[in-house]
C-alpha positions as CSV (number, residue, x, y, z in Angstrom):
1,X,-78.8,-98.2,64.7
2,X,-79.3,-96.5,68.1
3,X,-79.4,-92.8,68.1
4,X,-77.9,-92.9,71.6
5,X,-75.1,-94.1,70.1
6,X,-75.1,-91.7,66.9
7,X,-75.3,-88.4,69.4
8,X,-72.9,-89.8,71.7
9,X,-70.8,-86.9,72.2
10,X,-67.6,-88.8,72.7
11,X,-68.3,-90.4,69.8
12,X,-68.3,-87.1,67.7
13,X,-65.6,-85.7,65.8
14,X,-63.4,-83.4,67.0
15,X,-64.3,-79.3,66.9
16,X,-63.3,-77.5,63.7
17,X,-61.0,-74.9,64.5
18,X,-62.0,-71.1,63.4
19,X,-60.0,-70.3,60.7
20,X,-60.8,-66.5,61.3
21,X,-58.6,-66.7,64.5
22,X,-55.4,-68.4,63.5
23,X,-52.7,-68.5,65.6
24,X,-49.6,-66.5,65.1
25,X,-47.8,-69.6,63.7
26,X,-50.7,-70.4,61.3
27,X,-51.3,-67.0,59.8
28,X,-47.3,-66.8,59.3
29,X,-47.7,-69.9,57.4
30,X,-50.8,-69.2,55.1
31,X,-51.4,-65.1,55.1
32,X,-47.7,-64.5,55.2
33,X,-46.2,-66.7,52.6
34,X,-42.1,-66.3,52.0
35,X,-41.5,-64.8,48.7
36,X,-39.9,-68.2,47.4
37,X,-43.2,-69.8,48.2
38,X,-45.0,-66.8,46.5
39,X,-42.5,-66.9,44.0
40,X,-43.3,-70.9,43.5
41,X,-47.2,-70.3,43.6
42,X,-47.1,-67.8,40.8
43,X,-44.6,-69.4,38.7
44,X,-47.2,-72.8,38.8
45,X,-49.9,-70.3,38.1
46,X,-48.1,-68.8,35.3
47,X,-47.2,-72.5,33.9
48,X,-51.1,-73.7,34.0
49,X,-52.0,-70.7,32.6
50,X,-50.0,-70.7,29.9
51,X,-50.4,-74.0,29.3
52,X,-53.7,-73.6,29.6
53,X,-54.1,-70.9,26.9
54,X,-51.5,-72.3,24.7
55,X,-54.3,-74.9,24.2
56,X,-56.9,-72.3,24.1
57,X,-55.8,-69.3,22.9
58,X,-53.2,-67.9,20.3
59,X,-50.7,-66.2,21.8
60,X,-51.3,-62.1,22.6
61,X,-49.0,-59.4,20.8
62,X,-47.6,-57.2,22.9
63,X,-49.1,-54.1,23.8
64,X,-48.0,-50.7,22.0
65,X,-48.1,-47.6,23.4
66,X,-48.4,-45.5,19.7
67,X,-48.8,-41.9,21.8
68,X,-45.4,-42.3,22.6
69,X,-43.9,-43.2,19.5
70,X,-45.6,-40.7,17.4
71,X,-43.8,-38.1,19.7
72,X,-40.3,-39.5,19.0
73,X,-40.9,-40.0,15.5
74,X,-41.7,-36.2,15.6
75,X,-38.6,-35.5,17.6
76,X,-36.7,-37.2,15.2
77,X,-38.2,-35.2,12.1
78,X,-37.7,-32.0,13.8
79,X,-34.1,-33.1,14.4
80,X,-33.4,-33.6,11.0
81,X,-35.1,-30.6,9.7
82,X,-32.8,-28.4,12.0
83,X,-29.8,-30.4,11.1
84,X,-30.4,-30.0,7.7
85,X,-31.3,-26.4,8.1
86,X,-28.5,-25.2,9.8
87,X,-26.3,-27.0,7.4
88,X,-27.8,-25.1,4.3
89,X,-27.3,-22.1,6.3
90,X,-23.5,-22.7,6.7
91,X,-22.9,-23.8,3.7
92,X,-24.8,-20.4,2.0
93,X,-22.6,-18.5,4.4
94,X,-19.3,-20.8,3.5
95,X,-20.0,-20.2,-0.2
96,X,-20.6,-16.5,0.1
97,X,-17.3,-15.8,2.5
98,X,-15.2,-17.8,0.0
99,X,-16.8,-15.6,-2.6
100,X,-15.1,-12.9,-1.4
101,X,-11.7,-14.3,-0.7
102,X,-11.6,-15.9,-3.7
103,X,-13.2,-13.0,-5.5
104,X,-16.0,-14.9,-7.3
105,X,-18.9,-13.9,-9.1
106,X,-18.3,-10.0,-8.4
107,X,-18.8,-7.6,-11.4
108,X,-15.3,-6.0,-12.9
109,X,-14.4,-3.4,-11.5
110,X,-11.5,-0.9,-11.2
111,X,-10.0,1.3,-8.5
112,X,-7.3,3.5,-8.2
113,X,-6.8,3.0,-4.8
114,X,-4.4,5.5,-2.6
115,X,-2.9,4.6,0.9
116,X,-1.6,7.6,2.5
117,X,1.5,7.7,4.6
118,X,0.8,6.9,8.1
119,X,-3.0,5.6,6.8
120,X,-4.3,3.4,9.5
121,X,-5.2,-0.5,8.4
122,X,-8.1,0.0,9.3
123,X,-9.3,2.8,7.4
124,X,-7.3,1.3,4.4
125,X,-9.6,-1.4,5.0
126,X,-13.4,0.6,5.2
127,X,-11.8,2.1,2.0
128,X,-11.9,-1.2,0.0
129,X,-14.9,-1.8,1.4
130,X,-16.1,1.5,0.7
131,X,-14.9,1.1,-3.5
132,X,-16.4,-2.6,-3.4
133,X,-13.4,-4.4,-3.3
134,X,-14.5,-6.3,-0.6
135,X,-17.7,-7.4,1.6
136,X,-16.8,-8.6,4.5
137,X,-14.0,-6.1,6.8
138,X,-14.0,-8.6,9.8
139,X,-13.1,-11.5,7.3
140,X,-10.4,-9.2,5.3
141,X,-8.8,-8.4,9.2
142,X,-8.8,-12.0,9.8
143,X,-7.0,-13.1,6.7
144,X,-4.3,-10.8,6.8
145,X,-4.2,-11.4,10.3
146,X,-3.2,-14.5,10.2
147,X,-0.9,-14.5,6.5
148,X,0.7,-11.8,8.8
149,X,0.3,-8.9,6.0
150,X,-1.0,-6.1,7.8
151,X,2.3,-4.4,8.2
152,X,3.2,-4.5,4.5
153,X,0.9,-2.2,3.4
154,X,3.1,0.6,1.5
155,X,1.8,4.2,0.6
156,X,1.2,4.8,-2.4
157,X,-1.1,4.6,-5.7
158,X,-2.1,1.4,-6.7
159,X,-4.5,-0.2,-9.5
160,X,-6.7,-2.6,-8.0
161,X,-9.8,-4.7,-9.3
162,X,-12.5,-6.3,-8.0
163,X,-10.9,-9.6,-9.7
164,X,-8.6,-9.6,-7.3
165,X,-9.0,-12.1,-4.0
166,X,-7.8,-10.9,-0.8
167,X,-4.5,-12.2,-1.1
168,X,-4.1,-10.0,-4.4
169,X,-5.6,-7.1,-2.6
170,X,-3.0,-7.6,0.0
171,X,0.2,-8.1,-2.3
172,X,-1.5,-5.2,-4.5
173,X,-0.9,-2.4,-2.1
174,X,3.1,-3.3,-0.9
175,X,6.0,-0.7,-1.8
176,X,6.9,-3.2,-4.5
177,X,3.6,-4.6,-5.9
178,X,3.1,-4.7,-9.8
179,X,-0.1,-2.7,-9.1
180,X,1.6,0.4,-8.0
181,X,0.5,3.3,-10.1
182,X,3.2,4.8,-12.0
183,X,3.7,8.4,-13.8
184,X,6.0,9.4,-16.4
185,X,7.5,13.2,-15.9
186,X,9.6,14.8,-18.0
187,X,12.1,17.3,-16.5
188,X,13.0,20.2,-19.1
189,X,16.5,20.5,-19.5
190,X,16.9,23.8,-17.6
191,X,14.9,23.7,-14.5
192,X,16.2,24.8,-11.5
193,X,15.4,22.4,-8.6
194,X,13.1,24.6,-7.0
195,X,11.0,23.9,-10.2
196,X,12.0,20.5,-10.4
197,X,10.4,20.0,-6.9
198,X,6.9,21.2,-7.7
199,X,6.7,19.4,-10.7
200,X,7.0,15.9,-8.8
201,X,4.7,17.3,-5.9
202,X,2.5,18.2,-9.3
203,X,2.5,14.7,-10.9
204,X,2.2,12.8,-7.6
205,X,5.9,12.1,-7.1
206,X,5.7,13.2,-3.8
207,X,3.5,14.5,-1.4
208,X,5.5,18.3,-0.6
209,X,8.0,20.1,-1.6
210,X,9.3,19.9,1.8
211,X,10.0,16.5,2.1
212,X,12.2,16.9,-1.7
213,X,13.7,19.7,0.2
214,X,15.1,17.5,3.1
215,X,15.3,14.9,1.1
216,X,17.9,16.5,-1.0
217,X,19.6,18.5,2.1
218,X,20.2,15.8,4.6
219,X,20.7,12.6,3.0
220,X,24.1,11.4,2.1
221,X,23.9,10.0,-1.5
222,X,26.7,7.7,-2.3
223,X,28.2,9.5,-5.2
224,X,31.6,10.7,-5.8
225,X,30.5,14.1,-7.6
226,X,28.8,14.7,-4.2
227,X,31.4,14.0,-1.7
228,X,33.1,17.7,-1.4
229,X,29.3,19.3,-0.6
230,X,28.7,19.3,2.3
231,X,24.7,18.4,3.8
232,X,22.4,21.0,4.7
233,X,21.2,22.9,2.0
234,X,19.0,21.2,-0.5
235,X,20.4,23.4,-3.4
236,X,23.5,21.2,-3.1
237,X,21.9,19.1,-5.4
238,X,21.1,21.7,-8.1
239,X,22.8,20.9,-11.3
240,X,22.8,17.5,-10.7
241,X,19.7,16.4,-11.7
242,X,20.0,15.2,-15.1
243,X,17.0,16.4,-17.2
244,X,15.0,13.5,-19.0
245,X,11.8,11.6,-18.9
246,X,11.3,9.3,-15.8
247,X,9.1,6.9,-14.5
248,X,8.2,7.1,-10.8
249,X,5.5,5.6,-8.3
250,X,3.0,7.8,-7.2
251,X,3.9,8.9,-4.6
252,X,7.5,7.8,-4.8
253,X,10.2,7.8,-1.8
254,X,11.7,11.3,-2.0
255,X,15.3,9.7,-1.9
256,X,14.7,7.0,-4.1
257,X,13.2,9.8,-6.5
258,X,16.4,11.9,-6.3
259,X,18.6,9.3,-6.4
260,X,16.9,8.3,-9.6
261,X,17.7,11.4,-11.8
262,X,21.3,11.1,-10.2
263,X,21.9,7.6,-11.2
264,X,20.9,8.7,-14.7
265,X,23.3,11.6,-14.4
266,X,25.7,9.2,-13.3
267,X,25.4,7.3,-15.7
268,X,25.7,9.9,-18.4
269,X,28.9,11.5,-17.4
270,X,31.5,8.8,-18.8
271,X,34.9,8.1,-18.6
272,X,35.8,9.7,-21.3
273,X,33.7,12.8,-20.6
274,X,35.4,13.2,-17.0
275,X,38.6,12.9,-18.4
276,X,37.4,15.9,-20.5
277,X,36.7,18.0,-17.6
278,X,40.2,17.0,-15.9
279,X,41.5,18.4,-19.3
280,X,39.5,21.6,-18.8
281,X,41.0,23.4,-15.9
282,X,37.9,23.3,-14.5
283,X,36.3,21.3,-11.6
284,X,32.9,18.9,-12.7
285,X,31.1,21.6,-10.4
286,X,32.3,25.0,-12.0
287,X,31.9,22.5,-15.5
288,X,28.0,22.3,-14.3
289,X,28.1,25.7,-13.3
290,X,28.9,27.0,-16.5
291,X,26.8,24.7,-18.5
292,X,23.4,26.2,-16.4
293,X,24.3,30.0,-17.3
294,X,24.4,28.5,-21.1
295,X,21.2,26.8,-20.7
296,X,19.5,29.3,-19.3
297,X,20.8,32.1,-21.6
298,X,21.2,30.4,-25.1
299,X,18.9,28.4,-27.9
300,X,19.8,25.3,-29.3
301,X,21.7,27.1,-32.3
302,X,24.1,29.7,-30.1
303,X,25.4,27.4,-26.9
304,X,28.8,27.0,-27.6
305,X,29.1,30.7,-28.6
306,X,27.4,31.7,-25.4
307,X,29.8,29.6,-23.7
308,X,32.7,31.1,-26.1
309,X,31.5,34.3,-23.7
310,X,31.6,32.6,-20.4
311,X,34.8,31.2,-20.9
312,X,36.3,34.6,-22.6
313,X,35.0,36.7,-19.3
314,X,36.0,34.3,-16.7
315,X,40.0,34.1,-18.4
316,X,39.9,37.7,-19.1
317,X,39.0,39.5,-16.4
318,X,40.3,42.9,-17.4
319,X,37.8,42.7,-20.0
320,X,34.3,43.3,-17.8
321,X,36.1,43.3,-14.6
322,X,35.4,39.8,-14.0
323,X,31.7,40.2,-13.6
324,X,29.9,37.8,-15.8
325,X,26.7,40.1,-16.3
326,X,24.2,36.9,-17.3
327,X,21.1,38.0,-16.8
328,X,19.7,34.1,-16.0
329,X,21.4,34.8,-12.5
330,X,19.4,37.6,-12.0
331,X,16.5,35.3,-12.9
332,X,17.5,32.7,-10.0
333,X,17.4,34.8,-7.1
334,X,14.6,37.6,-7.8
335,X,12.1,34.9,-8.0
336,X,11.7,33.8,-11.7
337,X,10.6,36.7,-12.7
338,X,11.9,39.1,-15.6
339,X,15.1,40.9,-14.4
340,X,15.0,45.0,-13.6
341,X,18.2,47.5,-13.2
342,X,16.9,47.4,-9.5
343,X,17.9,43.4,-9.1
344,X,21.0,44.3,-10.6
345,X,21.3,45.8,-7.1
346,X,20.5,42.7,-5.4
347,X,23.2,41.6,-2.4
348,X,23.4,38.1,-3.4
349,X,26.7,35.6,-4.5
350,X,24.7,34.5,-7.2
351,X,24.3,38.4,-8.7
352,X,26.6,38.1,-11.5
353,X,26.1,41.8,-12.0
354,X,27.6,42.6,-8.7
355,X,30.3,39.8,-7.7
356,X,32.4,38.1,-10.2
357,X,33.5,34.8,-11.2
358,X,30.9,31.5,-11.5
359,X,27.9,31.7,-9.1
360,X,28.5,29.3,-5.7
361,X,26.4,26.6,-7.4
362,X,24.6,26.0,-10.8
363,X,21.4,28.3,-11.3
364,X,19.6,25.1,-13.3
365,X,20.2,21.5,-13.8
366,X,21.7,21.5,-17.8
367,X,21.4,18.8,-20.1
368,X,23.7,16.7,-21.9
369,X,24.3,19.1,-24.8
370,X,24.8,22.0,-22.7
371,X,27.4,20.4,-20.6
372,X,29.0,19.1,-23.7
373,X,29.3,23.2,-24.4
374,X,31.0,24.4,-21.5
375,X,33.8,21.4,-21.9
376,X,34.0,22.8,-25.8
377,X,33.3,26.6,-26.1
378,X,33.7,28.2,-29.6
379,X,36.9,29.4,-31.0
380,X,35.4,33.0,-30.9
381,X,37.3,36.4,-29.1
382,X,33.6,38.6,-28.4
383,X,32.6,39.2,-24.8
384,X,29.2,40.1,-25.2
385,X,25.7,39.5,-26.7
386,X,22.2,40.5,-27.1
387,X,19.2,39.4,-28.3
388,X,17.9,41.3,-31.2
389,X,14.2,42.0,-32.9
390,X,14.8,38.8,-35.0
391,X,14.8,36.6,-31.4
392,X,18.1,35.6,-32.2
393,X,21.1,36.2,-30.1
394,X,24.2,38.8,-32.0
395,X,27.4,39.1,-30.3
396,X,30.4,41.6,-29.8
397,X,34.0,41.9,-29.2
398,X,33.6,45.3,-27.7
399,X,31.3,47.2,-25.5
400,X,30.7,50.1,-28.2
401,X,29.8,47.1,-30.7
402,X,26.9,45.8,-28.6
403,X,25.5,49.7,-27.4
404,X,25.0,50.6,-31.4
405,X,23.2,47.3,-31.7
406,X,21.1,48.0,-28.7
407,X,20.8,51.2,-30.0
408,X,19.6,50.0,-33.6
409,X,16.9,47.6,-31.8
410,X,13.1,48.5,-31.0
411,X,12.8,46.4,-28.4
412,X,15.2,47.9,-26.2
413,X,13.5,51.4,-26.9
C-alpha cells in the first residue's frame, strides 16, 4: 500500500462537524426536544426501568410522611375530647335546668308565699328565688313567658312547696289556685260594721279598712233588700251582715268578701220569714233595726222581752214621748265607749235619748235569733228595764217602778 495514496487528502473522509456549534435547526432538534418527544423518551425510560427492576428488584412501598399524620391523629383526638366535653357540659347543664322545672331532687320545703297587690313579676319572682323555690330567675321568666302566665298572677296568700315545678308554682299563685291560703273568722252576732271591718283587716281579709269602706259604699250589690239605699255611705250595709263563721282568702276581694256574708243573710231570710215581716207592719229595715237595739241591749234569756219594750215605746208614744232611751245607741256614736249623761246630749239621729222613733239604720248587724225577736216580741205591757246587781235585766210598767229599783241597787249608787 502507498502512503501517497493513504494521505491523499481527497481521499479522506469528510470533516466532522463541531457538535458544540450546532446550528439553530440542530439544537431545536436535539437541546430543545417537543414535550411529546420528552414525553416519549421518559415514558421508554420509565418502561426499561421498570422492567428492568421488576427483574431486579421487588417493588418499593410508597413513601410515608409519619410527621404529618401524627399531627392529624392529634387533631382528631383533640376534636373528640372537645366534642365530648362540651356535650357532658350540656347535658350537666340540661339535667340541672330540668331539675328545676320539674322540681327534682330539691329538699321539701314549705312557703307561705304573699303577692301583694300591684307586686311587680319580677319581684314576685326574686321572692321565690329568695324562699328557694326556684334557682334559676331567667329560666322561670322564660317559661312563663312563653305558657303566657305572667299576667295571672293574683294577690294573695298562697301555700307553696318546693315540690312544686314551675308550672305548679305558676298555677299556685292565680286568684283561683287550690294553694290560696284561707282563714276562717267568725263574726259575733252584734258587731257593728265598723268592727266588722277591722276584724277582716285583722285576720288578713283585706288589706284596710278603707277599701271595706268603699267597698261597701259604692258598689251596687244585686240584692233586693238593698235596692231602696241609696250608694255612698258604707253604713248602708250595717245590719246586713249576717253574723257567722266564714271562710275567706287571705287577702280576699273586698266585694267578694261583703257579698259573702250577704249571700249568707240572703240565704237566711226565707220565704216564710219575709212573709212574717210583711205581717209585721214593719219594713225588713226597721225589722233589722229593731233586732240590733235587742242585740246589743239584751242576753240570750231576755230578747223578746227587750223587744216587748221596743215594740211597746214605738206604738205608745205617749208613754216616753216616743224616745226609745236605749242606751246601745248611745254606744254607736260616742265611739264604743261606756255611755255618760253628757252623750245623752249628743246631736245625733241615732241619740235615742234626744230624737224618737228607730235610729236611721241598725246600730249592729243581729243574728238569726234576734231578728226572730223583733218579728215576735213578748206578750208583756212594761216600758222599761234595768240591769240589776244580780247582772240580770228586771223590767217595769211604770217609771216610779224602775226609780225604786234603781234606787234599791248598789251599782247605781
Amino acid at each position: 500500500m502507498q502512503q501517497d495514496n493513504y494521505y491523499d487528502p481527497r481521499r479522506r473522509p469528510p470533516e466532522r462537524r463541531d457538535y458544540g456549534e450546532r446550528r439553530p435547526s440542530d439544537r431545536r432538534d436535539y437541546g430543545e426536544r417537543r414535550p411529546s418527544d420528552r414525553r416519549d423518551y421518559g415514558e421508554r425510560r420509565s418502561s426499561s426501568r421498570s422492567s428492568y427492576r421488576d427483574d431486579r428488584e421487588p417493588p418499593r412501598r410508597p413513601r410515608t410522611n409519619h410527621r404529618s399524620a401524627g399531627r392529624t391523629a392529634g387533631f382528631v383526638l383533640l376534636y373528640v375530647a372537645a366534642v365530648i366535653g362540651v356535650s357532658i357540659l350540656l347535658a350537666c347543664v340540661g339535667w340541672t335546668a330540668a331539675g328545676d322545672v320539674l322540681a327534682l331532687n330539691k329538699a321539701y320545703k314549705e312557703v307561705t308565699f304573699t303577692v301583694s297587690p300591684g307586686e311587680e313579676f319580677d319581684s314576685v319572682v326574686d321572692r321565690m328565688k329568695e324562699e328557694g323555690l326556684i334557682e334559676y330567675k331567667l329560666l322561670f321568666n322564660i317559661f312563663a313567658s312563653v305558657t303566657h302566665k305572667k299576667d295571672s298572677v293574683a294577690a294573695g296568700t298562697y301555700s307553696l312547696n318546693t315540690d312544686m315545678d314551675y308550672r305548679a308554682l305558676l298555677a299556685g299563685v292565680r286568684a283561683n289556685s287550690a294553694n290560696r291560703s284561707q282563714v276562717q273568722v267568725t263574726i259575733p252576732e252584734g258587731y257593728n260594721i265598723d268592727q266588722i271591718f277591722a276584724l277582716l283587716v285583722e285576720k288578713g281579709v283585706a288589706n284596710s279598712t278603707d277599701e271595706l269602706k268603699e267597698a261597701a259604699a259604692n258598689h251596687d250589690y244585686a240584692f233586693s233588700f238593698l235596692e231602696d239605699i241609696p250608694l255612698g255611705d258604707y253604713r248602708r250595709l250595717e245590719g246586713y251582715l249576717m253574723p257567722d263563721t266564714y271562710t275567706f282568702y287571705t287577702p280576699h276581694d273586698p266585694v267578694l268578701a261583703l257579698n259573702k256574708l250577704m249571700v249568707y243573710f240572703d240565704s237566711q231570710m226565707t220565704e216564710d220569714l219575709m212573709s212574717q215581716v210583711e205581717s209585721s207592719g214593719y219594713t225588713l229595715h226597721e225589722i233589722l233595726t229593731i233586732a240590733s237595739l235587742i242585740e246589743r241591749e239584751a242576753t240570750s234569756t231576755d230578747r223578746t222581752e227587750v223587744s216587748a219594750v221596743i215594740h211597746n215605746r214605738l206604738k205608745n208614744t205617749s208613754a216616753t214621748q216616743g224616745l226609745l232611751q236605749v242606751d246601745a245607741t248611745l254606744v254607736y256614736i260616742n265611739g264604743g265607749k261606756e255611755p255618760t249623761e253628757a252623750d245623752k246630749s249628743i246631736d245625733s239621729p241615732y241619740n235615742t235619748y234626744k230624737y224618737p222613733g228607730l235610729p236611721p239604720t241598725p246600730i249592729a248587724n243581729p243574728g238569726m235569733e234576734a231578728i226572730v225577736a223583733a218579728l215576735h216580741p213578748a206578750d208583756s205591757k212594761n216600758y222599761y228595764y234595768a240591769l240589776g246587781d244580780d247582772d240580770v235585766h228586771h223590767f217595769f210598767k211604770t217609771y216610779d217602778q224602775l226609780q225604786k229599783f234603781i234606787a234599791s241597787q248598789e251599782r247605781y249608787k
